[in-house]
N, C-alpha and C positions, 0 to 999 in steps of 0.2 A: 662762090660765096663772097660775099660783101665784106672786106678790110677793116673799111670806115663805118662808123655808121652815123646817127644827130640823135644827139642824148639832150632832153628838156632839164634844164640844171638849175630849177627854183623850188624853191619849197611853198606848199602848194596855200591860200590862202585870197586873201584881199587882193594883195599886189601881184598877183601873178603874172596879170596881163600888162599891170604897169611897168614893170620891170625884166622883162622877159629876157633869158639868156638861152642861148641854144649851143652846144659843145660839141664842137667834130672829135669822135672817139675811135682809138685804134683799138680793133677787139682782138689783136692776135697777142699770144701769151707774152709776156715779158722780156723775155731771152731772145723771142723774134721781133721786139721791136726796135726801128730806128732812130725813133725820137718818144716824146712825153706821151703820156698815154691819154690825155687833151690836146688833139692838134693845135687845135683852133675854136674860141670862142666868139658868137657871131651874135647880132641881136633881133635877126630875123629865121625866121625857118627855112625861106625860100634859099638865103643868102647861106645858110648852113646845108640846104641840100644840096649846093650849086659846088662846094668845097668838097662837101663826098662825093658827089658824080666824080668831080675832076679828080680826085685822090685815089678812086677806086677802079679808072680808066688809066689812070698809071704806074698803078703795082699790078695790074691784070698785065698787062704791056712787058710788063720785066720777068 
């Protein structure tokens, strides 16, 4: 099961694609996590998948 996962974090309208933000999210409950429940905000999708591969290849590891 996937840790991390890329949450699209605009409200939906004109600017969507102007302004686009992508949020690396930790979906494990509160009490098991280690840090904020937004890892990381990225401004592509590719660069936001690249942060959950790696994030999700190093709690699988632990």
């Amino acid at each position: 099961m996937a840790t991390f996962i890329v949450y699209r974090a605009v409200k939906e309208g004109a600017e969507i694609d102007s302004q686009p933000e992508w949020w690396v999210v930790d979906t494990r409950e509160t009490s098991d996590r280690d840090g904020e429940l937004v890892r990381h905000r990225c401004a592509t999708k590719p660069e936001a998948d690249r942060e959950v591969r790696q994030l999700n290849e190093q709690y699988d590891a632990t």
